[in-house]
HTML snippet that shows the backbone in 3Dmol.js (N, CA, C, O; Angstrom):
<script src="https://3Dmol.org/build/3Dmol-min.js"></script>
<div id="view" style="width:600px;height:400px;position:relative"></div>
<script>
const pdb = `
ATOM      1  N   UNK A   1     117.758 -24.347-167.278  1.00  0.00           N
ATOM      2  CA  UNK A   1     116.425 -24.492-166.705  1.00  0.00           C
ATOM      3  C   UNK A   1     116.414 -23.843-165.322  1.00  0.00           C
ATOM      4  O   UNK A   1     117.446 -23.536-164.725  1.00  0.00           O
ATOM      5  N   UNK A   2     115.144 -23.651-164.841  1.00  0.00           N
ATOM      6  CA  UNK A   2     115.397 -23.083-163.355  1.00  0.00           C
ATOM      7  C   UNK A   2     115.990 -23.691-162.108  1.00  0.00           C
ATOM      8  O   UNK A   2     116.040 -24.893-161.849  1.00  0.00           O
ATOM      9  N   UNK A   3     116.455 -22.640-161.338  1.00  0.00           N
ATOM     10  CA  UNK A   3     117.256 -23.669-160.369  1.00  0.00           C
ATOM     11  C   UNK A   3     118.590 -24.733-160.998  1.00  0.00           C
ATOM     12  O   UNK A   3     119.067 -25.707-160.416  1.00  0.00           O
ATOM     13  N   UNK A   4     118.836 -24.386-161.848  1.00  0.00           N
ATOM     14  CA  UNK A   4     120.125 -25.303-162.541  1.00  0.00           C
ATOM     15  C   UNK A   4     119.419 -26.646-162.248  1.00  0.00           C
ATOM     16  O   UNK A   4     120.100 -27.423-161.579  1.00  0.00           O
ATOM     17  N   UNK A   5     118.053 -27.128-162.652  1.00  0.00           N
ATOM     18  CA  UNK A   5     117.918 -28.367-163.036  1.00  0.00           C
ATOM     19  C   UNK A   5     117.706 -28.789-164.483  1.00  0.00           C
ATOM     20  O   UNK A   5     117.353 -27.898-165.256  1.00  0.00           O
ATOM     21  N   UNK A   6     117.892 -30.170-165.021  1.00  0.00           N
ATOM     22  CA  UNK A   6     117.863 -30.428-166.224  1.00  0.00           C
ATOM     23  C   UNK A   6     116.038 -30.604-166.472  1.00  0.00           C
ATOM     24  O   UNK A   6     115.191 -30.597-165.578  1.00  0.00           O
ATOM     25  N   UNK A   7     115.821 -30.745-167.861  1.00  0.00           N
ATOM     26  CA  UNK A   7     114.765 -30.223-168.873  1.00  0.00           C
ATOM     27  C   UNK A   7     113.632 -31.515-168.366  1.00  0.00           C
ATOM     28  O   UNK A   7     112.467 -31.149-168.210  1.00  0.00           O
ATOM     29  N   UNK A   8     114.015 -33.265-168.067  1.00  0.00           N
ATOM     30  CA  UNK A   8     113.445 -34.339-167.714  1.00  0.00           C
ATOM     31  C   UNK A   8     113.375 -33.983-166.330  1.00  0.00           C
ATOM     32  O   UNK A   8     112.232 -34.121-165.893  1.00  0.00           O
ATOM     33  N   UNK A   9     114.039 -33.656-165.661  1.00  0.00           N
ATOM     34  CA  UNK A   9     113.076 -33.548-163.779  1.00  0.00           C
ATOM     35  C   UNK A   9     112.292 -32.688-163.704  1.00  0.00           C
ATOM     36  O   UNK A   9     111.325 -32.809-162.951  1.00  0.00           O
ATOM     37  N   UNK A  10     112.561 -31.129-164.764  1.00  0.00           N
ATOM     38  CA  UNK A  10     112.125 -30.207-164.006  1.00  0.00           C
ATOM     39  C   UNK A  10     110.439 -30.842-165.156  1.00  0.00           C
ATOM     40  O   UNK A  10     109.600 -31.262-164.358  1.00  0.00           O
ATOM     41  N   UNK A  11     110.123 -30.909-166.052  1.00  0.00           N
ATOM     42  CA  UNK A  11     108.568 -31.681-166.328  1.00  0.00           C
ATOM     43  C   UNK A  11     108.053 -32.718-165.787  1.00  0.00           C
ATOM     44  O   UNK A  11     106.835 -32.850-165.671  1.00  0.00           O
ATOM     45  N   UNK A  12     109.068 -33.746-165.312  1.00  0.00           N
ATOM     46  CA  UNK A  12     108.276 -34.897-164.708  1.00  0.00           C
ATOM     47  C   UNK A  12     107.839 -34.137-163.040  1.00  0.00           C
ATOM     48  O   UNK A  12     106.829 -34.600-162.510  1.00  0.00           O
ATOM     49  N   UNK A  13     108.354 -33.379-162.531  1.00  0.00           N
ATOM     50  CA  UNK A  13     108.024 -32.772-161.162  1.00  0.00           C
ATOM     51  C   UNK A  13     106.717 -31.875-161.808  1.00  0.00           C
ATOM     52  O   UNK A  13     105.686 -31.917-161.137  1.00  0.00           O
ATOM     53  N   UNK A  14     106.692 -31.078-163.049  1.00  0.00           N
ATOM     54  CA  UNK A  14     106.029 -30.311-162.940  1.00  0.00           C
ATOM     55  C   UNK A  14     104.313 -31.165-163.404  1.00  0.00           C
ATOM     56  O   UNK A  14     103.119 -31.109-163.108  1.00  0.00           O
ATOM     57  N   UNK A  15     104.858 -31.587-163.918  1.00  0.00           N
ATOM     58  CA  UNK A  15     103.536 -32.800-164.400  1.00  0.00           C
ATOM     59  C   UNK A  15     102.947 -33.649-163.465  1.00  0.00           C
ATOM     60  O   UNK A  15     101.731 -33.842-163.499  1.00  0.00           O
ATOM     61  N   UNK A  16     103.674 -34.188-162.621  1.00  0.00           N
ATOM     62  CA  UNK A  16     103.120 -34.926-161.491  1.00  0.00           C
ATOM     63  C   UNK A  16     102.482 -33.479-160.705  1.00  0.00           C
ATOM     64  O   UNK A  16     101.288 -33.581-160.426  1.00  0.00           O
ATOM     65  N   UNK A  17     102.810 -32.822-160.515  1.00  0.00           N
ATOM     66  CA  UNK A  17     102.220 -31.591-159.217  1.00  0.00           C
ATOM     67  C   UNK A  17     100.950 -31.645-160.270  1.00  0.00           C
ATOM     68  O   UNK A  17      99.952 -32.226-159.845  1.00  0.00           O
ATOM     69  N   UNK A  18     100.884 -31.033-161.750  1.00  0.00           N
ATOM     70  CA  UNK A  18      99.304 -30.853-162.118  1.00  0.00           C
ATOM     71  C   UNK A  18      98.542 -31.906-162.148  1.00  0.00           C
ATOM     72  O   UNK A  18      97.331 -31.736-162.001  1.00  0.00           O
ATOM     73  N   UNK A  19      99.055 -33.206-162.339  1.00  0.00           N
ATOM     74  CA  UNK A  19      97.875 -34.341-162.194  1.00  0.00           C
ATOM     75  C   UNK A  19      97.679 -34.832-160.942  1.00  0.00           C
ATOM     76  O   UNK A  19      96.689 -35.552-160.810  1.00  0.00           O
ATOM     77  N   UNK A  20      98.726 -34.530-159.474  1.00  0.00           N
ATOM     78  CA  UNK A  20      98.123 -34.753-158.697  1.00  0.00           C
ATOM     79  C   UNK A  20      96.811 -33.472-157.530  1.00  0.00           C
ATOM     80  O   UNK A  20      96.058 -33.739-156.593  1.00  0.00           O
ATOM     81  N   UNK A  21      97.144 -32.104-158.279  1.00  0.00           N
ATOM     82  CA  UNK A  21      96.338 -31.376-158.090  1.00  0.00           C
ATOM     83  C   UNK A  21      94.958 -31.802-158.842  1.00  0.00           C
ATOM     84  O   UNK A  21      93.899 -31.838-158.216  1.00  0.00           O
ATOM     85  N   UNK A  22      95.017 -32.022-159.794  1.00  0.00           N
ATOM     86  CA  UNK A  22      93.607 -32.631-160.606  1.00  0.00           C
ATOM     87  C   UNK A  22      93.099 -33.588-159.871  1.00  0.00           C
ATOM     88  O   UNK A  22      91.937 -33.473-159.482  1.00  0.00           O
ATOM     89  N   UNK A  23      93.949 -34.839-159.498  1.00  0.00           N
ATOM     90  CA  UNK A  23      93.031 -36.148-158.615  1.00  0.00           C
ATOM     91  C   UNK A  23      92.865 -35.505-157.456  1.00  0.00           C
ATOM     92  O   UNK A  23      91.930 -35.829-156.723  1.00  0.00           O
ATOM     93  N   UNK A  24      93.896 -34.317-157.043  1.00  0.00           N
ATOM     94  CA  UNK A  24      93.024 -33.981-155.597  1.00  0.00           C
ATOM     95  C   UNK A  24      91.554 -33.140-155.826  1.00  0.00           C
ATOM     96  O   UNK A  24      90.703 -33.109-154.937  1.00  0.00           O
ATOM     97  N   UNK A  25      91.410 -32.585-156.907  1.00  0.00           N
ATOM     98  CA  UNK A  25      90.118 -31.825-156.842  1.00  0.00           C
ATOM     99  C   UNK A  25      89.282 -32.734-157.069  1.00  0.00           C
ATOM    100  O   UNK A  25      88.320 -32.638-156.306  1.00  0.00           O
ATOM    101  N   UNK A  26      89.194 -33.817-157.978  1.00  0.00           N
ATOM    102  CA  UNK A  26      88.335 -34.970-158.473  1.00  0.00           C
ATOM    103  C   UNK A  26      87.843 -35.490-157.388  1.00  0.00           C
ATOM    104  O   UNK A  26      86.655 -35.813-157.367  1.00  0.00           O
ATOM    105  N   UNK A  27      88.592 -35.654-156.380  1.00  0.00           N
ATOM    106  CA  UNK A  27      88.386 -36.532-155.047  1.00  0.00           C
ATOM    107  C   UNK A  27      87.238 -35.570-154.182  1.00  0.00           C
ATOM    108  O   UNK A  27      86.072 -35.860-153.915  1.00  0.00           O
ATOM    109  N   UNK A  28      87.764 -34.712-153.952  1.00  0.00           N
ATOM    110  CA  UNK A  28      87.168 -33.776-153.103  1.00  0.00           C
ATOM    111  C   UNK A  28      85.480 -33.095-153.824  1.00  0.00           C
ATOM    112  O   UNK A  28      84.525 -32.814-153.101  1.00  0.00           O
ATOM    113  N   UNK A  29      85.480 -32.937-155.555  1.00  0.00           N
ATOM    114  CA  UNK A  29      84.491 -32.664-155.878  1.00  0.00           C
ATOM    115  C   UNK A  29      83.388 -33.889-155.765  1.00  0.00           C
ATOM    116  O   UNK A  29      82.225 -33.692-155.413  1.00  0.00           O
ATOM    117  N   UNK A  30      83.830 -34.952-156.052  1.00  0.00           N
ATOM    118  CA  UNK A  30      82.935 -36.181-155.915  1.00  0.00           C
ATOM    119  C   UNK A  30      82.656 -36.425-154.547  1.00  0.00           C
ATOM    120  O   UNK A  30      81.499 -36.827-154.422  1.00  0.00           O
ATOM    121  N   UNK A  31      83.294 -36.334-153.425  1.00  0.00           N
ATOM    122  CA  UNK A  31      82.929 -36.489-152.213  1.00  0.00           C
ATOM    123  C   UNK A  31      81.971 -35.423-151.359  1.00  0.00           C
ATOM    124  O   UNK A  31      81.228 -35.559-150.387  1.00  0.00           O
ATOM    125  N   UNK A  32      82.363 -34.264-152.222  1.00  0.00           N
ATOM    126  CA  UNK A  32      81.131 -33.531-151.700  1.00  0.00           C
ATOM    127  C   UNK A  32      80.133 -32.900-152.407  1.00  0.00           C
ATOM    128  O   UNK A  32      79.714 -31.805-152.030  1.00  0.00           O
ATOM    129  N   UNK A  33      79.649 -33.516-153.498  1.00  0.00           N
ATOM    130  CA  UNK A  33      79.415 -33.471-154.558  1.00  0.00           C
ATOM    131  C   UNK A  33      78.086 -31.847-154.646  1.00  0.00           C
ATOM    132  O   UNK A  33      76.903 -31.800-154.310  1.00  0.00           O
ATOM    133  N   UNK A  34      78.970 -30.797-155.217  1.00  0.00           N
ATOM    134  CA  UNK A  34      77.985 -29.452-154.735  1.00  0.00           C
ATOM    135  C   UNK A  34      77.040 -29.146-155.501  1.00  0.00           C
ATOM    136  O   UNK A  34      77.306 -29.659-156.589  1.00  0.00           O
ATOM    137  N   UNK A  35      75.959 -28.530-155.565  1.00  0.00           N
ATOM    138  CA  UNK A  35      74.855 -28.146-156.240  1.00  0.00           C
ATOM    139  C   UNK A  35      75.067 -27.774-157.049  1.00  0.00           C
ATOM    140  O   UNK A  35      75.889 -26.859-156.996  1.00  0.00           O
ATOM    141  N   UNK A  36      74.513 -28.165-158.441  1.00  0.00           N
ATOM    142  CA  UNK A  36      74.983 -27.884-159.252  1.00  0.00           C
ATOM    143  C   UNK A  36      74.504 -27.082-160.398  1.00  0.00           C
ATOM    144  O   UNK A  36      74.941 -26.984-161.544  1.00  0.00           O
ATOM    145  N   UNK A  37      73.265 -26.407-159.668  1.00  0.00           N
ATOM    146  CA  UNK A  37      71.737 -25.534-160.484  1.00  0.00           C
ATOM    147  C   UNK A  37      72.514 -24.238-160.581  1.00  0.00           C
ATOM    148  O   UNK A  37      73.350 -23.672-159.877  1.00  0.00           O
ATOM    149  N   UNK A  38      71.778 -23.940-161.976  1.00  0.00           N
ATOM    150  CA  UNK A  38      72.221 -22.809-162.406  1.00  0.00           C
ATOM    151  C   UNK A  38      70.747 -21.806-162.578  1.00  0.00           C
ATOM    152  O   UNK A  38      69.904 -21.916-163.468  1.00  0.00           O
ATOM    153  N   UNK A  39      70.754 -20.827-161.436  1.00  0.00           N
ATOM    154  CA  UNK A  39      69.714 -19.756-161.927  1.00  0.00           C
ATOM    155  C   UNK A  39      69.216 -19.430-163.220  1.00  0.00           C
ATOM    156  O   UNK A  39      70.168 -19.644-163.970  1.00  0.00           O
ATOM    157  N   UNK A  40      68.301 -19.051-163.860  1.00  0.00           N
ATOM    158  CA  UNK A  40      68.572 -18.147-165.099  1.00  0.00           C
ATOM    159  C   UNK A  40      68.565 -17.226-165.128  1.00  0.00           C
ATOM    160  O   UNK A  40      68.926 -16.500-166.054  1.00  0.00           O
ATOM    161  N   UNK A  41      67.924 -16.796-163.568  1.00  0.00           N
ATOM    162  CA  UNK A  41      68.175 -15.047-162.929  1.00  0.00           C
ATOM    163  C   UNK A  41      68.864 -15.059-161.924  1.00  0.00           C
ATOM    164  O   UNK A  41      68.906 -15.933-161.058  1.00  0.00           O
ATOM    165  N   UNK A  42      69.549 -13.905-161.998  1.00  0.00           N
ATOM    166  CA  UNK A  42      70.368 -13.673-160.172  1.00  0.00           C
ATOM    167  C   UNK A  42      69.016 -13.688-159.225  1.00  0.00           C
ATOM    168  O   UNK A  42      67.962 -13.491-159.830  1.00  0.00           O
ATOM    169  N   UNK A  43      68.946 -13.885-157.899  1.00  0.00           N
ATOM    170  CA  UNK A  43      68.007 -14.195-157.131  1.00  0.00           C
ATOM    171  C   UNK A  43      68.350 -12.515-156.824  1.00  0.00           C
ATOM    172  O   UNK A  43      69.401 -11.902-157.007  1.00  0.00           O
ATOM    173  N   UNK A  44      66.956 -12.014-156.256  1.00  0.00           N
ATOM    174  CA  UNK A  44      66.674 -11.146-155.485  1.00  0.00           C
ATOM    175  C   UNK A  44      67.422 -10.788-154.325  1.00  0.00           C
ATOM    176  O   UNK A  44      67.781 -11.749-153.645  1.00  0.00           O
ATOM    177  N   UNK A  45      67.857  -9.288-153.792  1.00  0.00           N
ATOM    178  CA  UNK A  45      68.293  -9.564-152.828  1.00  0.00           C
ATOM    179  C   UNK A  45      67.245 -10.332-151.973  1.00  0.00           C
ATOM    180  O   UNK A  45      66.034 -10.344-152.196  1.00  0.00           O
ATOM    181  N   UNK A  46      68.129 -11.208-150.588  1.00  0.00           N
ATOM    182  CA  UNK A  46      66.886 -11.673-149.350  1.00  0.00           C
ATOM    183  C   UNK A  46      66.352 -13.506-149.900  1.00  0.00           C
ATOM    184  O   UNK A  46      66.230 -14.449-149.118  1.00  0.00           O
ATOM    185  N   UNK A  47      66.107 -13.560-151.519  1.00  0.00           N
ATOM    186  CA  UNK A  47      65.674 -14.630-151.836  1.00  0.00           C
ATOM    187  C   UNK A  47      66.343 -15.952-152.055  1.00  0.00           C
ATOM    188  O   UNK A  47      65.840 -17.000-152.461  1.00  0.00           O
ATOM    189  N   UNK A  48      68.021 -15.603-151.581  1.00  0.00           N
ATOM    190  CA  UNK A  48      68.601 -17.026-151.715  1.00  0.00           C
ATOM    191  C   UNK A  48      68.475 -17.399-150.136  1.00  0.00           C
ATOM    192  O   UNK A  48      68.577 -18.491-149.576  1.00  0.00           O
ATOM    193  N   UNK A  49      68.257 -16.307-149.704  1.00  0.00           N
ATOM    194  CA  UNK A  49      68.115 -16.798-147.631  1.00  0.00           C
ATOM    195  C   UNK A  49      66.813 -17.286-147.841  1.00  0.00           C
ATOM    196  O   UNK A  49      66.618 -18.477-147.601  1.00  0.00           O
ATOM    197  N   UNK A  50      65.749 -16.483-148.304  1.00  0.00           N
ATOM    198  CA  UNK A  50      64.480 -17.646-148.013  1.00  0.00           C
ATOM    199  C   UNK A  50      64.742 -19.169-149.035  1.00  0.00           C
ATOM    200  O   UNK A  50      63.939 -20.000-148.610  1.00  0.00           O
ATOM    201  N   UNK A  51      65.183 -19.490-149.651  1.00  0.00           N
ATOM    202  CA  UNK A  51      65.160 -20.659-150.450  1.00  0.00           C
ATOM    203  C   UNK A  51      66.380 -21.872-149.833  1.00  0.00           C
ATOM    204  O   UNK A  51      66.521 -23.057-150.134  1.00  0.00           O
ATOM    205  N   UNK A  52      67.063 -21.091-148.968  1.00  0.00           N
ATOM    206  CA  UNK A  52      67.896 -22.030-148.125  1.00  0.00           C
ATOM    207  C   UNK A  52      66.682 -21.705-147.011  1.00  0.00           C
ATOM    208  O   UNK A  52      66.466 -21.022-148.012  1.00  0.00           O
ATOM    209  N   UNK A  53      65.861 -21.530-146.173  1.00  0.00           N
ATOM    210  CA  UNK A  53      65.792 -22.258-145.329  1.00  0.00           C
ATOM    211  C   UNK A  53      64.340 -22.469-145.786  1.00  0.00           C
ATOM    212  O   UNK A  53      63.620 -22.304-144.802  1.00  0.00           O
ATOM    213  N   UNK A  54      63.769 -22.704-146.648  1.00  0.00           N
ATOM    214  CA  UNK A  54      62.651 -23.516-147.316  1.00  0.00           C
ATOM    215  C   UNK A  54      63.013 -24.715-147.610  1.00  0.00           C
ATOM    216  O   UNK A  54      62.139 -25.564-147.440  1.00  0.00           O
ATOM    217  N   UNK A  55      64.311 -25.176-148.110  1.00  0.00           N
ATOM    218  CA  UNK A  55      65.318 -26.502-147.927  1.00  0.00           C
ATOM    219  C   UNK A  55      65.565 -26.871-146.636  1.00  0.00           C
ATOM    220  O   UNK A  55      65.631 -28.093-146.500  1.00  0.00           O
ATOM    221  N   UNK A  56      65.738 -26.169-145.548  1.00  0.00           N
ATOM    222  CA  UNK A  56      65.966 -27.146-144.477  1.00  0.00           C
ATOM    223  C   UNK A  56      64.515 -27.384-143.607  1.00  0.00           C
ATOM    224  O   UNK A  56      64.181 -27.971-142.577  1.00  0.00           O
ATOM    225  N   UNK A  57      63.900 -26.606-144.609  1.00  0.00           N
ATOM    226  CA  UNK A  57      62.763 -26.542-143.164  1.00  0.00           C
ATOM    227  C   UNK A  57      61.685 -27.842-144.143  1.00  0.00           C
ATOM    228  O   UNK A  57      60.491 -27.858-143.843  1.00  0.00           O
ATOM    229  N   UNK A  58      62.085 -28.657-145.041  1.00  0.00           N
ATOM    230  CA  UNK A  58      60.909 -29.449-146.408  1.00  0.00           C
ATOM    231  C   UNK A  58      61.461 -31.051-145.104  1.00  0.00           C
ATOM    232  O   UNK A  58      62.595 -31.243-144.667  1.00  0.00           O
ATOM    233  N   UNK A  59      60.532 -31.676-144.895  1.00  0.00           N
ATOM    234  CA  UNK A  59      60.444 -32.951-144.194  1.00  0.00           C
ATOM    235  C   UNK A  59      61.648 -34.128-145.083  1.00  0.00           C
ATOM    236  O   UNK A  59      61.314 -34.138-146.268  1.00  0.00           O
ATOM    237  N   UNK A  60      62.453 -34.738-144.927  1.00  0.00           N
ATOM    238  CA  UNK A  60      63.295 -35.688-145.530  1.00  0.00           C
ATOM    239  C   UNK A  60      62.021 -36.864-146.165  1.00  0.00           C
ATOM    240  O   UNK A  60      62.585 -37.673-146.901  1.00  0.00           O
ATOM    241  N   UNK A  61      60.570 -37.126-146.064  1.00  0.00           N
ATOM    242  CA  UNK A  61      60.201 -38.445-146.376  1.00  0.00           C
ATOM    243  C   UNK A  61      59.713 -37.933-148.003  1.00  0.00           C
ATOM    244  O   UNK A  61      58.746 -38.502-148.509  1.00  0.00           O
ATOM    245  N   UNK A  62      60.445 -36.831-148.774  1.00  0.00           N
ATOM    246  CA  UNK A  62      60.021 -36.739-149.795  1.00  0.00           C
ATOM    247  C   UNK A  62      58.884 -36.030-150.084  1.00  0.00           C
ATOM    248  O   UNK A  62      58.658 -35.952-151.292  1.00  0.00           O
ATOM    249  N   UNK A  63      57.810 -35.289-149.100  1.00  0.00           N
ATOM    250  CA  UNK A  63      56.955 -34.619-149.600  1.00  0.00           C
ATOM    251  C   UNK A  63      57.473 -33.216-149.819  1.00  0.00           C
ATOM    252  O   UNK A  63      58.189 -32.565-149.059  1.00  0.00           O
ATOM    253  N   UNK A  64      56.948 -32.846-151.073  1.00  0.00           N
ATOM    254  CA  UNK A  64      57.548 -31.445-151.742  1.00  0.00           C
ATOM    255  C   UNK A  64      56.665 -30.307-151.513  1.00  0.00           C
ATOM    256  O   UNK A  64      56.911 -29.165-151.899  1.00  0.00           O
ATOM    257  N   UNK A  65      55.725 -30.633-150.931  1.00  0.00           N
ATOM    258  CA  UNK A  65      54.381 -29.466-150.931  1.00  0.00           C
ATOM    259  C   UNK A  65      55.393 -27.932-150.464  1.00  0.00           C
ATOM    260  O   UNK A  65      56.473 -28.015-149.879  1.00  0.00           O
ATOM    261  N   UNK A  66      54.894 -26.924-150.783  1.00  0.00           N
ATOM    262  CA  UNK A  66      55.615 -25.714-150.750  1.00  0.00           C
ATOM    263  C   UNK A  66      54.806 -24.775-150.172  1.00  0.00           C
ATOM    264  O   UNK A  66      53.600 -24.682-150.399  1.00  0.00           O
ATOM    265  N   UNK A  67      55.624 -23.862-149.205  1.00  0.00           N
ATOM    266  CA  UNK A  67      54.934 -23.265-148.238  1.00  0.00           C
ATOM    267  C   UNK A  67      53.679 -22.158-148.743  1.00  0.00           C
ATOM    268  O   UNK A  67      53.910 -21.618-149.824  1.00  0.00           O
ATOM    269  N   UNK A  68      52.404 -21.785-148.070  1.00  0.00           N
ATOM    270  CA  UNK A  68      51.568 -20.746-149.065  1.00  0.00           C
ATOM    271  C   UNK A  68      52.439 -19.907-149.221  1.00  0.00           C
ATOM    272  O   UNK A  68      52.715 -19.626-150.387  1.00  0.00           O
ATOM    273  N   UNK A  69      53.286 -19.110-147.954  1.00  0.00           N
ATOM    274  CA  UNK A  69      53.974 -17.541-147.942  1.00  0.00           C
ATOM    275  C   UNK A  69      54.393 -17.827-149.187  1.00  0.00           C
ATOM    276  O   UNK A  69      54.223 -16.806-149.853  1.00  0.00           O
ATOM    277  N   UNK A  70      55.000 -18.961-150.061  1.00  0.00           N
ATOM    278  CA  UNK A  70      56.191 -18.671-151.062  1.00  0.00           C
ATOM    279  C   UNK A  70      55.742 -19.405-152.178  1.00  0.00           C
ATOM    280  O   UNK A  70      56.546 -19.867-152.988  1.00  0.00           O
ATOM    281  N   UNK A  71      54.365 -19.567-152.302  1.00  0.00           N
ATOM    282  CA  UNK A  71      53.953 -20.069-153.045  1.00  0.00           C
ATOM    283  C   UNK A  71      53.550 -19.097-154.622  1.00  0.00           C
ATOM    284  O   UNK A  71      53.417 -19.500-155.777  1.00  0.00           O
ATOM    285  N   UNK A  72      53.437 -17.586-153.980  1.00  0.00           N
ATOM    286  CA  UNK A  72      53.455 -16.641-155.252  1.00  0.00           C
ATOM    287  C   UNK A  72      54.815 -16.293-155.791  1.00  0.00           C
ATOM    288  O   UNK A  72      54.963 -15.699-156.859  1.00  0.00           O
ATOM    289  N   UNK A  73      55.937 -16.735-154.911  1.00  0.00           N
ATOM    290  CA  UNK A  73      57.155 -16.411-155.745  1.00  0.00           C
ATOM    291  C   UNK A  73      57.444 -17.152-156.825  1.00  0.00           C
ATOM    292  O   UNK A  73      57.207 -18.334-156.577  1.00  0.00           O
ATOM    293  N   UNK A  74      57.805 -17.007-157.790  1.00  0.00           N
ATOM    294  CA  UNK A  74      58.078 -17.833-158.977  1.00  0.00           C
ATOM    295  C   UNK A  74      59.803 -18.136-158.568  1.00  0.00           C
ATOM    296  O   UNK A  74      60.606 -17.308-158.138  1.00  0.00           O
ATOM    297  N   UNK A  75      59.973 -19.194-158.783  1.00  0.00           N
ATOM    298  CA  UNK A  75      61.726 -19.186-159.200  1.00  0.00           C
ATOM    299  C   UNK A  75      61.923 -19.738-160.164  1.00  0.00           C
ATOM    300  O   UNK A  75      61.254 -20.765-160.277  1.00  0.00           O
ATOM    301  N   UNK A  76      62.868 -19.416-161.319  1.00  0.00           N
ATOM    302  CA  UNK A  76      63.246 -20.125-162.185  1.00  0.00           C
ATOM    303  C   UNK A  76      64.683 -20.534-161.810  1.00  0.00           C
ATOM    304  O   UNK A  76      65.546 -19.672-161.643  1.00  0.00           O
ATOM    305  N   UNK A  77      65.002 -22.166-161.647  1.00  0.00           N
ATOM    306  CA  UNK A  77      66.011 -22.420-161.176  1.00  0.00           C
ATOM    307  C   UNK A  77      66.207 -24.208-162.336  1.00  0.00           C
ATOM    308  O   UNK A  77      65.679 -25.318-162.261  1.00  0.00           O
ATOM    309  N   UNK A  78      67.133 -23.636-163.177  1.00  0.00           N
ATOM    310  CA  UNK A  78      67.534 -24.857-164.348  1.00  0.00           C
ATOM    311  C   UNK A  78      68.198 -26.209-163.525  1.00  0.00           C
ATOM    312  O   UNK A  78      69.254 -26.129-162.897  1.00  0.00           O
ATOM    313  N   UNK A  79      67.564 -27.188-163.619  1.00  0.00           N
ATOM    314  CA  UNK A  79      68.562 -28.639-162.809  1.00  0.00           C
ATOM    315  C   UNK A  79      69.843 -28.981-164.131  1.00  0.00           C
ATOM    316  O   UNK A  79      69.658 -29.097-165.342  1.00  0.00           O
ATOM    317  N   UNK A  80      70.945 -29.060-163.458  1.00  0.00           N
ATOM    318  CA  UNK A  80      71.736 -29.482-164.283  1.00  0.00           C
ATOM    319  C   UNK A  80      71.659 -31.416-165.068  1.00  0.00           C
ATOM    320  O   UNK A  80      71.884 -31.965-166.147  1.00  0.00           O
ATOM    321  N   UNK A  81      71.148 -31.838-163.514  1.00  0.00           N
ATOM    322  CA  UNK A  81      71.236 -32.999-163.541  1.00  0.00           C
ATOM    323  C   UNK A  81      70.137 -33.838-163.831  1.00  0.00           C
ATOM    324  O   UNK A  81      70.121 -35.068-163.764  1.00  0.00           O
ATOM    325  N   UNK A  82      68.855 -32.775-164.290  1.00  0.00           N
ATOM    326  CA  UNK A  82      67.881 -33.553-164.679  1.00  0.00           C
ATOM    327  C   UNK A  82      67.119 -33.069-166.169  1.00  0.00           C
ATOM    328  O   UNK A  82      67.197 -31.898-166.542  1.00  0.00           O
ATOM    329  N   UNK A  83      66.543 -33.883-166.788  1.00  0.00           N
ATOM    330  CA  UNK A  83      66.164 -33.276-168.611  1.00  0.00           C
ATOM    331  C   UNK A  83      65.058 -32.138-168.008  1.00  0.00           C
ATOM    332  O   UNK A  83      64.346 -32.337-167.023  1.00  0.00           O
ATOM    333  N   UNK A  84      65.079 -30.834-168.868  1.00  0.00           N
ATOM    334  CA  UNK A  84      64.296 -29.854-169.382  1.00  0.00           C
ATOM    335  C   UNK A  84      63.377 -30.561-169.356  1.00  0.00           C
ATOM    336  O   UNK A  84      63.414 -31.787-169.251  1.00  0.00           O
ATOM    337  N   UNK A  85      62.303 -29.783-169.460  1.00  0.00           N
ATOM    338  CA  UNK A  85      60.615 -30.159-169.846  1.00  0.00           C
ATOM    339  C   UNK A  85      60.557 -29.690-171.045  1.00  0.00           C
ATOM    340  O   UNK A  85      59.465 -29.642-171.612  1.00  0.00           O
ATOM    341  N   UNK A  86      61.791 -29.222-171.711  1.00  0.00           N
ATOM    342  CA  UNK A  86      61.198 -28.156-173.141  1.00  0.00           C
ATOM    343  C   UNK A  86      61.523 -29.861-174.584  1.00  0.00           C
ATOM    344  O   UNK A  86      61.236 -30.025-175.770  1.00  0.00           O
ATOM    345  N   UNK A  87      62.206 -30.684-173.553  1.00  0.00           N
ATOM    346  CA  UNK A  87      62.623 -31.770-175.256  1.00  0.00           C
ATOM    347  C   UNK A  87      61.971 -32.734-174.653  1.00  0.00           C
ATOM    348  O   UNK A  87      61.831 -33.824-175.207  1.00  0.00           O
TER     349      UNK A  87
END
`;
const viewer = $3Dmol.createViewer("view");
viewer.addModel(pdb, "pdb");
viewer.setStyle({}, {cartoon: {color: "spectrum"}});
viewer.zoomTo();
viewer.render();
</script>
């Protein structure tokens, strides 16, 4: 085996390194838990900068109203985390 170790250390080392790489990503994906929308088009050049700061610039008390300037852009942007309107 490599390194002149036997066949039981060198899997139990190698097995612990992949499951503790797995709980480290688990940890880290749930804690920062990232967006998880999937376009159905690549955005325009220019149009993922206006749609990030149309997100920071929307009030936190929940009103969604959307600006006129960007009100003729269409986006099609799929929620992962919420049902289609099509079922």
């Amino acid at each position: 085996m490599p390194a002149g170790v036997d066949w039981f250390p060198y899997l139990r080392v190698a097995l612990a390194s992949f499951f503790s790489a797995a709980a480290g990503a688990q940890v880290v994906h749930t804690y920062y838990k990232p967006d998880l929308t999937i376009p159905e088009t690549p955005p325009e050049k220019g149009q993922l900068a206006k749609l990030r700061k149309m997100q920071q610039e929307q009030p936190k008390d929940g009103n969604k109203d959307i600006p006129q300037e960007s009100a003729s852009e269409d986006v099609n942007v799929k929620r992962v985390d919420q049902p289609s309107a099509e079922s």
